[in-house]
C-alpha positions as CSV (number, residue, x, y, z in Angstrom):
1,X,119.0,126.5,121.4
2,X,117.5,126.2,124.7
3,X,118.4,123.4,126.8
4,X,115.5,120.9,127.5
5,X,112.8,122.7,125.6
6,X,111.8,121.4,122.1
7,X,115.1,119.8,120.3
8,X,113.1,116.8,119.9
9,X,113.0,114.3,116.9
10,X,109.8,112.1,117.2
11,X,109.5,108.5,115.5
12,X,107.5,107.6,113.1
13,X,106.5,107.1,109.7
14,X,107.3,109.7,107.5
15,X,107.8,110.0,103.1
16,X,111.4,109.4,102.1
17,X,113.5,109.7,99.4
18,X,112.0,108.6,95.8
19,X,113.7,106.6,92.7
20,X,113.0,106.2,88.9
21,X,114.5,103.4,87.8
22,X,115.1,101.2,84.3
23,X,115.5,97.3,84.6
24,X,116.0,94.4,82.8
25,X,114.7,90.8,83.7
26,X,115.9,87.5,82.4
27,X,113.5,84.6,82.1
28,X,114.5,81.6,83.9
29,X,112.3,78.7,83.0
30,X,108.4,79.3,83.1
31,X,108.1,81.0,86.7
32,X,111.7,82.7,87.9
33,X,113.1,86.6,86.6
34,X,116.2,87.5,87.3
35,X,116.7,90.8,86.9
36,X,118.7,94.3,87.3
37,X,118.0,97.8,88.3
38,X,119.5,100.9,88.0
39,X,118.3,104.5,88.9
40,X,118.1,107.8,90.4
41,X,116.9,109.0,93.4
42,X,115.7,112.4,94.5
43,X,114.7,114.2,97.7
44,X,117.8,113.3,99.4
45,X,119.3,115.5,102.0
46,X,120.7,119.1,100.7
47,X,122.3,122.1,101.9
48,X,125.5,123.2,104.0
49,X,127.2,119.8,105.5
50,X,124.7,117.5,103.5
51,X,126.2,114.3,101.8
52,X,123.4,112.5,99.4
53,X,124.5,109.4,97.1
54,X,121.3,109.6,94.5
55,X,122.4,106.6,93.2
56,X,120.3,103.1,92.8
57,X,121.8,99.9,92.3
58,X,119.7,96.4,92.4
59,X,119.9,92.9,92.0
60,X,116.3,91.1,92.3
61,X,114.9,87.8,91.9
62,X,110.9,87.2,91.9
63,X,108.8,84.1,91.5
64,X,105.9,84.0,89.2
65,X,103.7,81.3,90.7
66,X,100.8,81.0,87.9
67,X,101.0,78.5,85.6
68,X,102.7,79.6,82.2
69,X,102.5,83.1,83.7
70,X,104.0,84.5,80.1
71,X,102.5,82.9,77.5
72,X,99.3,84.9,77.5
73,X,97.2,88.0,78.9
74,X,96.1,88.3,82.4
75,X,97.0,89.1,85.8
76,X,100.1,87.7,87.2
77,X,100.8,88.2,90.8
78,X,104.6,87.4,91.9
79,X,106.9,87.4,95.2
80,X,110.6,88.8,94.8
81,X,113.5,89.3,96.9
82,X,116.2,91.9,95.9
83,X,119.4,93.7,97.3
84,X,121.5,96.4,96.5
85,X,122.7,100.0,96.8
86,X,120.8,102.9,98.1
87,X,120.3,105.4,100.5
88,X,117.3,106.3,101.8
89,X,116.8,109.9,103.8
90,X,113.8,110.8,105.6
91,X,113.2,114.6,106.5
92,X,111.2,115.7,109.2
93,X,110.4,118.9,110.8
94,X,111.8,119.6,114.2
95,X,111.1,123.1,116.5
96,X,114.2,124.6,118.2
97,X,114.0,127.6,120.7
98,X,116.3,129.8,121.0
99,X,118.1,130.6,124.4
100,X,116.9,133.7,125.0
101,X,120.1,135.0,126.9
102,X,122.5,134.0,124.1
103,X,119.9,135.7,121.4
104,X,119.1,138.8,123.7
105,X,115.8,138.3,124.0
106,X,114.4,141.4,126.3
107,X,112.5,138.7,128.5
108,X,114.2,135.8,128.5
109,X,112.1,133.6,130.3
110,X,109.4,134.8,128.0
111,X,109.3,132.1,124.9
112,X,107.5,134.7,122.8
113,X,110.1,137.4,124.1
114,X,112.5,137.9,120.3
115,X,115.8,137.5,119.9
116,X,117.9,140.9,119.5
117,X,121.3,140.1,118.8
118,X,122.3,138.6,115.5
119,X,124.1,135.3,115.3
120,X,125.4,133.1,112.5
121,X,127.9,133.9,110.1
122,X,125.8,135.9,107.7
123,X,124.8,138.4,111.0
124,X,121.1,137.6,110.9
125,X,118.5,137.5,113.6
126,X,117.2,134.9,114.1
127,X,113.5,134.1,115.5
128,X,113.1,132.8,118.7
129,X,111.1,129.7,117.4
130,X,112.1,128.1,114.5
131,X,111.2,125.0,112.5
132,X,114.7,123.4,111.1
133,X,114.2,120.7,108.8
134,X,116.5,117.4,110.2
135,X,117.4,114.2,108.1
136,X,117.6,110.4,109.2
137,X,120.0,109.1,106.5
138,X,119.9,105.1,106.1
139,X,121.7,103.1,103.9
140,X,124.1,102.4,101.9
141,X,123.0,98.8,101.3
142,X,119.5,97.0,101.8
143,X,117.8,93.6,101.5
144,X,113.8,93.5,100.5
145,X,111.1,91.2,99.8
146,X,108.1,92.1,98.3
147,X,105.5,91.2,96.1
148,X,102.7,92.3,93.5
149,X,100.3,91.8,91.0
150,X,101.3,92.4,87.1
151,X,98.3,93.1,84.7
152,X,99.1,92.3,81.3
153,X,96.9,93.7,78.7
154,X,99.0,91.5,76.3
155,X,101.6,89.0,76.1
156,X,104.5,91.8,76.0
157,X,103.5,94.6,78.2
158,X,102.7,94.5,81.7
159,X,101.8,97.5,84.6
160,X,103.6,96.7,88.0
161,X,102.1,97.1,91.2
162,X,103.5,96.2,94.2
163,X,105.2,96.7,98.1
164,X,108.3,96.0,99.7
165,X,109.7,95.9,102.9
166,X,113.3,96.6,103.4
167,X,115.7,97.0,105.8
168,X,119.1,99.0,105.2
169,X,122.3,98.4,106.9
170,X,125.1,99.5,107.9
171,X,122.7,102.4,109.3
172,X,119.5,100.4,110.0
173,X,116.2,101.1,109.4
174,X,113.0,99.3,108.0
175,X,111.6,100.8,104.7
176,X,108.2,100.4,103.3
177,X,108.4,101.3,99.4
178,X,105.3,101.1,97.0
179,X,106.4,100.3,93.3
180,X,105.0,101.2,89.7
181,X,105.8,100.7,86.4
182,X,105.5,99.1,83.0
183,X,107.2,96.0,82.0
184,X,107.7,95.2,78.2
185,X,108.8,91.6,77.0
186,X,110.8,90.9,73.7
């Protein structure tokens, strides 16, 4: 690559890795779960050099503050906190130029001059300008709060909405994740 031109990896928000998961909640008294999750998760970093753990482990706690929040229909919002296992990449494109005297370019102060010469191990030439795709890779643990609404067309079955915020450690970095899913009681 060319020194000082482009090689930049800008901040910001950008989608991350996603997760299915299966759970199971424990009742403890008429307003505290205490629950488990397990899953997979999927658009993790891949290719040459590229180490992705798709695994999903959780431990989570939430408060239901309505009265009797269970024992009927309705809407039942709740707070939780939760920590666990994950890790969390985050792709984002970044444009590299290539030095034009190392690729042969026939101008090489011309940016839209072409490289010549091949390079790599396979013997390609490459382009001049190029979009590489680069990962931030966070995790392996993280602690969250969150909350959400539950609407429970009955007594046993519930649809999940809500957000967390998390933060992972060692490698730090806050997360925003929105949930769905169904809940059913027995």
């Amino acid at each position: 690559p060319t020194a000082g031109n482009g090689d930049n990896v800008n901040g910001g928000i950008a989608l991350a890795t996603m997760r299915a998961t299966v759970g199971y909640a424990r009742l403890l008294g008429d307003h505290l779960t205490l629950g488990v999750r397990a899953g997979f998760a999927f658009n993790g970093a891949s290719g040459d050099g590229a180490s992705f753990i798709p695994l999903h482990a959780e431990g989570r706690i939430a408060f239901w503050p309505t009265s009797s929040p269970f024992s009927e229909a309705g809407v039942r919002p709740f707070v939780m906190v939760s920590g666990g296992y994950a890790q969390i990449d985050t792709q984002i494109a970044v444009e590299v130029l290539e030095d034009g005297r190392a690729c042969g370019a026939l101008d090489p102060a011309d940016t839209a001059s072409e490289c010549t010469v091949a390079s790599g191990k396979d013997g390609a030439i490459q382009p001049r300008k190029q979009t590489l795709s680069a990962y931030k890779q966070t995790g392996l643990g993280f602690a969250s709060i969150g909350g959400g609404v539950q609407f429970s067309p009955t007594r046993r079955v519930g649809i999940d909405l809500g957000v967390r915020a998390s933060l992972t450690f060692p490698v730090v970095a806050p997360v925003i994740s929105p949930e769905a899913g169904i809940s059913v009681g027995f």
